[in-house]
N, C-alpha and C positions, 0 to 999 in steps of 0.2 A: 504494500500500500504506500503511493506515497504521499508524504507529509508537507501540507504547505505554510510556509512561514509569511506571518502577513508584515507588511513593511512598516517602517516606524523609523522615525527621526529617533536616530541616537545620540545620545550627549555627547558631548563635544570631550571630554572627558574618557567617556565608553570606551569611541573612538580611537583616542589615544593609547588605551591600554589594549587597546586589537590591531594596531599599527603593527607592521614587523621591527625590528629593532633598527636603527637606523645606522645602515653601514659607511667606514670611518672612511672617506674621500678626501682629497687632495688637489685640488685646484690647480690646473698648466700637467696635471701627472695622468698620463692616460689610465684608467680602470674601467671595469664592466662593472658600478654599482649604479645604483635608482639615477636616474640625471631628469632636466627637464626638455630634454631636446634628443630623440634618438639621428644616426647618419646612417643610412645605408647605400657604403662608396659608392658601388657599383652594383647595377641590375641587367641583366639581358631574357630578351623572349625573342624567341625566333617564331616569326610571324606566319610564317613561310610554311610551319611542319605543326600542326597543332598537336602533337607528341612528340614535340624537339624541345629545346630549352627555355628553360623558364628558370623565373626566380621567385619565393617565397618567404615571406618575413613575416614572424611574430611580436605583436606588442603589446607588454603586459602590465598590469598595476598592481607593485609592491605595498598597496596602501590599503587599507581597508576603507580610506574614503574615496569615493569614488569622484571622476575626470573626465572633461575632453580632450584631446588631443586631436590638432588640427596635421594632418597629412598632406605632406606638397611633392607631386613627382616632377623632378626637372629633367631637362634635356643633356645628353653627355659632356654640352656645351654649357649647363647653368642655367638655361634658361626655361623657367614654370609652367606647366600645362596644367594640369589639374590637380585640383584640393576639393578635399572632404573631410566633414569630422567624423572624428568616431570619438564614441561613449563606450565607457569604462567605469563598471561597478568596481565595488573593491577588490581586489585579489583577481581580478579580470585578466584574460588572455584573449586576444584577437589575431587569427592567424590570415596573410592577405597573398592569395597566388595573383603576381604581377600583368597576368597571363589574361585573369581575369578582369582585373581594373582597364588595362587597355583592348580591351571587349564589351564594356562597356555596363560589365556588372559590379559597381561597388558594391562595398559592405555596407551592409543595412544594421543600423543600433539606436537602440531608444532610450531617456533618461526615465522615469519613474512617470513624468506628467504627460509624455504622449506613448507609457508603456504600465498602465498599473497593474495590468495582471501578468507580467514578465513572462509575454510570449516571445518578445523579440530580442531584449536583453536580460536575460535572469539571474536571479539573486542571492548569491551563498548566504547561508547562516551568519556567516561574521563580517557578511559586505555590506555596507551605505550602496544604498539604492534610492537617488534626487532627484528635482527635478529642474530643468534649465530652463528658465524661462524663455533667454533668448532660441532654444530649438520648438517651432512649432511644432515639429513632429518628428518619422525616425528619421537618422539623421544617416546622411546625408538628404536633403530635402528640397525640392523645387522652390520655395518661398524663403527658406532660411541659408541657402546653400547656393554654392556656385553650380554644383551638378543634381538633380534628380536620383535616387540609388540604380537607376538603369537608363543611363543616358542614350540617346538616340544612335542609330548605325551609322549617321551621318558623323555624331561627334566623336565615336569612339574612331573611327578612321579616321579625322582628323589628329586625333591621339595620336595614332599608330603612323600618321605620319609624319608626328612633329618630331620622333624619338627616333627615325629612320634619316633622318637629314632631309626633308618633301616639305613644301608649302602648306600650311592648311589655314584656310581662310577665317573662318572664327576664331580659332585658339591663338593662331599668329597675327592676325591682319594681312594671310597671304604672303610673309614673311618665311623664313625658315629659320629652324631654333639648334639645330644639330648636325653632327657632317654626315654626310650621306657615302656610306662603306659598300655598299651595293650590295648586300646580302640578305636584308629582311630580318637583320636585327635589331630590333625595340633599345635602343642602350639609354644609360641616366641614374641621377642617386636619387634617392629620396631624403626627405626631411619628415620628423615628426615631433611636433612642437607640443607641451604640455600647452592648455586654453582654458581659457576662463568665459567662453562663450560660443555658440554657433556663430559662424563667422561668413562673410563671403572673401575677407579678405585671405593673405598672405606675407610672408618674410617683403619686407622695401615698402607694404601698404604705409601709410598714415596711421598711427595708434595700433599698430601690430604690436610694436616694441615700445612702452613703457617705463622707462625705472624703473626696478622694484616689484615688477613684473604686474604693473598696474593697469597693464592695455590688453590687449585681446591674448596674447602670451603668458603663463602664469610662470613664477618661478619655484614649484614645487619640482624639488629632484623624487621623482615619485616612479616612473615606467621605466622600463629593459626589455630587452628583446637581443634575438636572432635571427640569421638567415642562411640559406642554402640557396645554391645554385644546383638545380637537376636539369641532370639529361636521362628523361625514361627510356629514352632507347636502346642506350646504351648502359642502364642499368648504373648510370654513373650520379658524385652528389659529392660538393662537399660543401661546410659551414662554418659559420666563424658566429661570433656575438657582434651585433650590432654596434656603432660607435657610439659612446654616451656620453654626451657632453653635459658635464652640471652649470650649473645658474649660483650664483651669491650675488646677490647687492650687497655686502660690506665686505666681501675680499678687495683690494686696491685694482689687483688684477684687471675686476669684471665689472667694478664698478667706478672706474675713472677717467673721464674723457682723454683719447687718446693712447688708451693700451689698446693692443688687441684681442680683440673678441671674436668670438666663433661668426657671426653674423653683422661682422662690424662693415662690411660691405654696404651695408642696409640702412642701416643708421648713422651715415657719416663718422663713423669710429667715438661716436660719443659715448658707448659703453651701455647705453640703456639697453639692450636685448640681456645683459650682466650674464653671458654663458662663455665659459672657459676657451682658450683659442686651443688647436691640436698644435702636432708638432710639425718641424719643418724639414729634420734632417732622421732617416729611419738606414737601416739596417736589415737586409733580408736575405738567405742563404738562393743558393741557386743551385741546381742539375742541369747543365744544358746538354738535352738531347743527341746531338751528334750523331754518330751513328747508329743509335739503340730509339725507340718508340721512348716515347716519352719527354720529360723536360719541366720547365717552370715557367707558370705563365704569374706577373704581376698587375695586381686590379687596386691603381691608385688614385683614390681622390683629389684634388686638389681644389683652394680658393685663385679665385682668377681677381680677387680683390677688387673687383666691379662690378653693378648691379648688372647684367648682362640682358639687353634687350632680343628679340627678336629683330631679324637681320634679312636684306636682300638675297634672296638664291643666285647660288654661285658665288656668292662672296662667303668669306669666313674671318669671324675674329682672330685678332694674331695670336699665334701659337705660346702657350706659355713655356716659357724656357728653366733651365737649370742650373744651379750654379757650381755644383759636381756630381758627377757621374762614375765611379769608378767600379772596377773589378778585381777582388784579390782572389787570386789563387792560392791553393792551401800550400802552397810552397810563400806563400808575403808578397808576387809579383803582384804590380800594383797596373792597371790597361785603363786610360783614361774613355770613358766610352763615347765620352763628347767628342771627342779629336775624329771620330771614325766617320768618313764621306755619308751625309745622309741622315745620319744619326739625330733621330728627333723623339724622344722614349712617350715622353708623356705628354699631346700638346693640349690636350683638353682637360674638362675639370672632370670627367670620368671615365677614368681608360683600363681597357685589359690588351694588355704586351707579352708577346712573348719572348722570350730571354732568344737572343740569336736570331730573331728576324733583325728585317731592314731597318727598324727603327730602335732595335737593342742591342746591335751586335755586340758578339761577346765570346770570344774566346778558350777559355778555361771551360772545362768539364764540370769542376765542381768549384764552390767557394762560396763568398757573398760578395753584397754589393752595398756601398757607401752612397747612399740617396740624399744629396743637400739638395730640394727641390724648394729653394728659397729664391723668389725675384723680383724682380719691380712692376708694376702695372703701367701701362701706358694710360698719359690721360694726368697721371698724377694722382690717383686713387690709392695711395698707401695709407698703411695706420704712420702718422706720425710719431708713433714710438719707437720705431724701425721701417722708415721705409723699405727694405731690403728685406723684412719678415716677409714669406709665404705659408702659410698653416697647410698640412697637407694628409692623408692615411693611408697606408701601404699594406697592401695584405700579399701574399705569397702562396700559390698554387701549384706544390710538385706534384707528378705524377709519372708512375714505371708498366709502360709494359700497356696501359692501357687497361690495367685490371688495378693496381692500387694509388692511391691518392691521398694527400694532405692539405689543408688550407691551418697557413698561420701568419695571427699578425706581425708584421714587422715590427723590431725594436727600434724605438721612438729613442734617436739620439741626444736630442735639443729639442724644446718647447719653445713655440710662439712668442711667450711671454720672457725668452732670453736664450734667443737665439745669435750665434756668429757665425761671421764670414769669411771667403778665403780660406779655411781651415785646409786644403790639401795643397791644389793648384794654388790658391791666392798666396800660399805660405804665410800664410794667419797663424796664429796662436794656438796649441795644441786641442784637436777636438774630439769629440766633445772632449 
């Protein structure tokens, strides 16, 4: 038989002693605890094979109070297509195939007041289950949203071909947002922003970002999440944890005009979005394939340190550049990867590379690689606390034979928040 629990405003108090314990974080220090901003570097679907690759992510709430969290997919190039909230009881998990959002079937979730008998959103024993005023209904919603939970086949192809490098005329203005690779691969990161409301906006809106997390943005380091890249066909998958970026208004860090911040793009680096910047220089081992199956493929994000608009077809924002590149071999030889004819690793803000193609060459079998992917914006768009800072995330994808696999994040060498330059080639000061 099951048992139904009826809802109730719990004390504020209650609450607190049904919260999980609150894990010790570190501000500029990357870790996988509660944050109020998830990053998910890199996504791909392959359009093309509707049992090819896709990408999947979960996001969950460590809180027993329940949340929205406003979701923004951008283009590999940075630039935003579509957003939706989603609602979050307490102790909640929402799991999203990529596959499906650019198909045009979002996730449907409802807060208590356009859900009381919890068929759409349901309600654990030790969860807050609220209600939003600003959501009329479930959410994502035609009147309180930017998208309908099942947006038209008109718009979901425009999706699918804003994230292919293709024009599409409502979501861009007939513009294009993405490079165009020729393969029918969906590419782009995602954001997920903790909110304090149904929203139609987005990250660069007007009153997105707040101080103090007083605008449509909340600063409760409260959700976590993962994801995986699957290929069913090939029986293949691998996963990592999502990037967690946390929120303080009183760390100096996030809360001072002119440091950098995770979203300081958006708000002219005055700090009021208050979420931690990533790092700028990482560390990641490598197998290059040769003559055996297999190899390493690199999926790094990067800030382009500008609001990035949608852009004429056949033109393309400039490439983001590097400021070292190298390759040690497990004997210490040291192969600068920049010097090599062609050599262009990472120019967009969400790439997958493979180690020893055209644009990584790489020589050595095995070793790692020293990534300062720190550099300047054109335009003049730098945090003023380094112009030379570029925040960035690096994840590492070996695989042997075809039958086994690894995904690991890269070691974050230097932080945003004090990072240096020159450190190999520039003959800078010993780094990190």
């Amino acid at each position: 038989m099951t048992t139904m629990i009826k809802k109730t405003a719990l004390p504020l108090a209650a609450l607190a002693l049904l919260a999980a314990p609150a894990a010790r974080a570190e501000i500029g220090v990357p870790d996988a605890v509660p944050a109020a901003t998830l990053l998910l570097p890199y996504f791909e679907v392959d359009l093309a094979n509707t049992t090819g690759r896709t990408t999947l992510m979960s996001i969950n709430n460590a809180s027993a109070s329940a949340t929205l969290a406003r979701v923004t997919l951008w283009t590999d190039l940075g630039v935003p297509t579509l957003s939706f909230d989603l609602y979050l009881t307490g102790f909640d998990v929402h799991t999203i195939n990529l596959r499906d959002v650019l198909n045009g079937a979002l996730p449907v979730t409802a807060s208590d007041g356009q859900d009381p008998t919890d068929t759409i959103s349901p309600q654990g024993p030790f969860s807050q289950d609220i209600n939003f005023a600003s959501c009329s209904g479930p959410t994502p919603d035609p009147s309180d949203d930017l998208l309908p939970p099942t947006i038209s086949a008109a718009l979901a192809a425009e999706a699918q071909a804003a994230h292919t490098g293709q024009a599409a005329a409502t979501l861009l203005g007939g513009n294009c947002g993405g490079r165009a690779l020729g393969d029918s691969v969906a590419r782009g990161y995602v954001t997920v922003d903790v909110s304090n409301q149904c929203t139609t906006s987005r990250p660069g809106d007007p009153g997105y970002f707040v101080g103090g997390g007083a605008g449509v943005a909340g600063n409760r380091n409260i959700i976590w999440g993962d994801y995986f890249h699957v290929d069913p066909e090939n029986n293949f998958a691998q996963g990592d944890a999502l990037v967690h970026v946390e929120a303080s208004d009183t760390d100096p860090e996030t809360s001072v005009a002119g440091e950098y911040t995770f979203y300081g793009r958006y708000v002219a680096w005055t700090a009021a979005d208050n979420r931690e910047p990533l790092g700028t220089t990482f560390a990641a081992r490598f197998l290059n394939g040769g003559a055996f199956t297999g190899g390493t493929d690199l999926l790094v994000w990067r800030d382009s340190k500008v609001s990035q608009a949608s852009f004429a077809c056949g033109t393309l924002p400039t490439a983001l550049a590097e400021e070292d590149v190298y390759a040690f071999d497990e004997q210490e030889n040291a192969e600068n990867v920049l010097a090599a004819p062609g050599a262009e690793p990472f120019p967009a803000s969400a790439n997958r590379v493979t180690v020893d193609s055209a644009a990584l060459p790489i020589s050595p079998m095995f070793g790692w690689l020293y990534l300062n992917l720190n550099h300047s914006s054109s335009g003049g768009a730098n945090p003023p606390e380094d112009t030379l800072a570029a925040q960035a995330w690096v994840t590492y994808v070996m695989d042997a034979e075809g039958r086994f696999s690894v995904s690991q994040p890269g070691t974050m060498l230097q932080s945003a928040t004090a990072s240096s330059h020159g450190c190999i080639a520039g003959g800078g000061p010993p780094c990190p």
